[in-house]
Each structure stands twice: as structure tokens, then as C-alpha cells.
N, C-alpha and C positions, 0 to 999 in steps of 0.2 A: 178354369174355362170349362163350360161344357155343350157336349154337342144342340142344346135348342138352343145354342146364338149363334148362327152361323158366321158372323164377320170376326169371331174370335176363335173356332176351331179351327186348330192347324190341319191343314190338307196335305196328305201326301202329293197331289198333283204341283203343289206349290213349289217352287226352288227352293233348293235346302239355302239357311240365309248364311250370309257370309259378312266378313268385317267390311263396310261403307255400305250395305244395302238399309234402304228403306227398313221403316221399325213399325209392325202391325200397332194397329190402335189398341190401346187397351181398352177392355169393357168397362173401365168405370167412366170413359170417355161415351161411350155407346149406350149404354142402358145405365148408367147411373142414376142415382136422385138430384132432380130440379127439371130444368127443360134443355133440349138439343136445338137449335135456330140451324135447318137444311136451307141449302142456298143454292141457285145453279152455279155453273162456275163462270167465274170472270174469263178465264182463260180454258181452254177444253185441249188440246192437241200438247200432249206432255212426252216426257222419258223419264221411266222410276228404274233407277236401280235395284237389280232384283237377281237371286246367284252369281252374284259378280259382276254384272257386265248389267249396262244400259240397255231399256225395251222401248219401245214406242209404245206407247199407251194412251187411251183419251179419261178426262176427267169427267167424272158423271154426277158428283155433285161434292159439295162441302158442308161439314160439318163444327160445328162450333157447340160443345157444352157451356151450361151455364156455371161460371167462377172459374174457367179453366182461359187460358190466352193461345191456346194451343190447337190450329185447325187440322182437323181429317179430312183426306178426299180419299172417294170412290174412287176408286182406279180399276180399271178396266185392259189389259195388257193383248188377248187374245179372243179368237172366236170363240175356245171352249168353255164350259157351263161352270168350271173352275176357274176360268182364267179373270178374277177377279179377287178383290179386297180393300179395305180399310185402311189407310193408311196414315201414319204422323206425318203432316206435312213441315218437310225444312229443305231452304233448297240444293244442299250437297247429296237430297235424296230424291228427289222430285222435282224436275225442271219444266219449265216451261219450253215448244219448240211450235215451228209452223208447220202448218198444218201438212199430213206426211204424203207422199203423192206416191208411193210405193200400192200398186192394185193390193196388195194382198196383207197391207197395213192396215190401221186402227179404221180408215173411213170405211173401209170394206163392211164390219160389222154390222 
């Protein structure tokens, strides 16, 4: 991995990962050879498992490589400039939930 692809440099701001968290996308997924098909997302108001424990998060878009069966979402967890990434989506790591009414949750941003 290196630092000019941002969606695959591990960040220290990120939670250190643990067994059942979400699995970053890999770059052959991201910048590989053929095309990427971005989509918005069907569903936007999610929870990714991430240092153990479930976050609210909103979905900011989907990705699908070409030959792969296997979707990415943007996930977006907090206000900060880090508080993002790329993500494999499956759903014992990425759920779907309604939309979160908490002021200082994911609609806030």
C-alpha cells in the first residue's frame, strides 16, 4: 500500500481492527485494471463495526470492480477529516439501520 491512495493507507486515527470488524477494501479492488461502476447508495443510514463495537455511520457511495462480485461502500462514521473509508461490504460488518435521530450522529455532518 502506499501513501498516494488514500483509501488504502492505514491511518492511525482509525481504530486499531479487531476480530468481527469490518475488512478495509483492498486496492486491487480500488485502482485496479478494467473499470469501477460508483453508484449512490440504495440505502445511506448504516452501522460498521469498527474497534469492536458498532458506530453509526452513513453510506456515501458504492462500489463494484469489474470481475469482482464483491461491493465497497464509503462509509463515513464521524465529523473528523479521517473519520472515513472504504470498506468490503458483508452484512455481519455493515448494517443497514434508520435513519439516526441522535443531534450529534451521522445527519449532523
Amino acid at each position: 500500500m502506499t501513501s498516494a491512495v488514500p483509501f488504502s493507507r492505514p491511518r492511525p486515527e482509525h481504530p486499531e481492527r479487531r476480530p468481527g470488524d469490518a475488512e478495509r477494501a483492498p486496492r486491487t479492488l480500488m485502482s485496479g485494471p478494467g473499470r469501477c461502476w460508483t453508484t449512490e447508495p440504495r440505502w445511506r443510514w448504516a452501522e460498521i463495526r469498527l474497534g469492536g463495537r458498532w458506530r453509526p455511520c452513513r453510506i456515501e457511495n458504492w462500489r463494484l470492480h469489474q470481475g469482482s462480485t464483491t461491493w465497497v461502500a464509503l462509509v463515513r462514521w464521524g465529523p473528523g477529516f479521517d473519520d472515513w473509508g472504504w470498506y468490503l461490504h458483508h452484512p455481519e460488518t455493515i448494517r443497514r439501520t434508520q435513519r439516526p435521530i441522535d443531534p450529534d450522529g451521522p445527519t449532523s455532518w
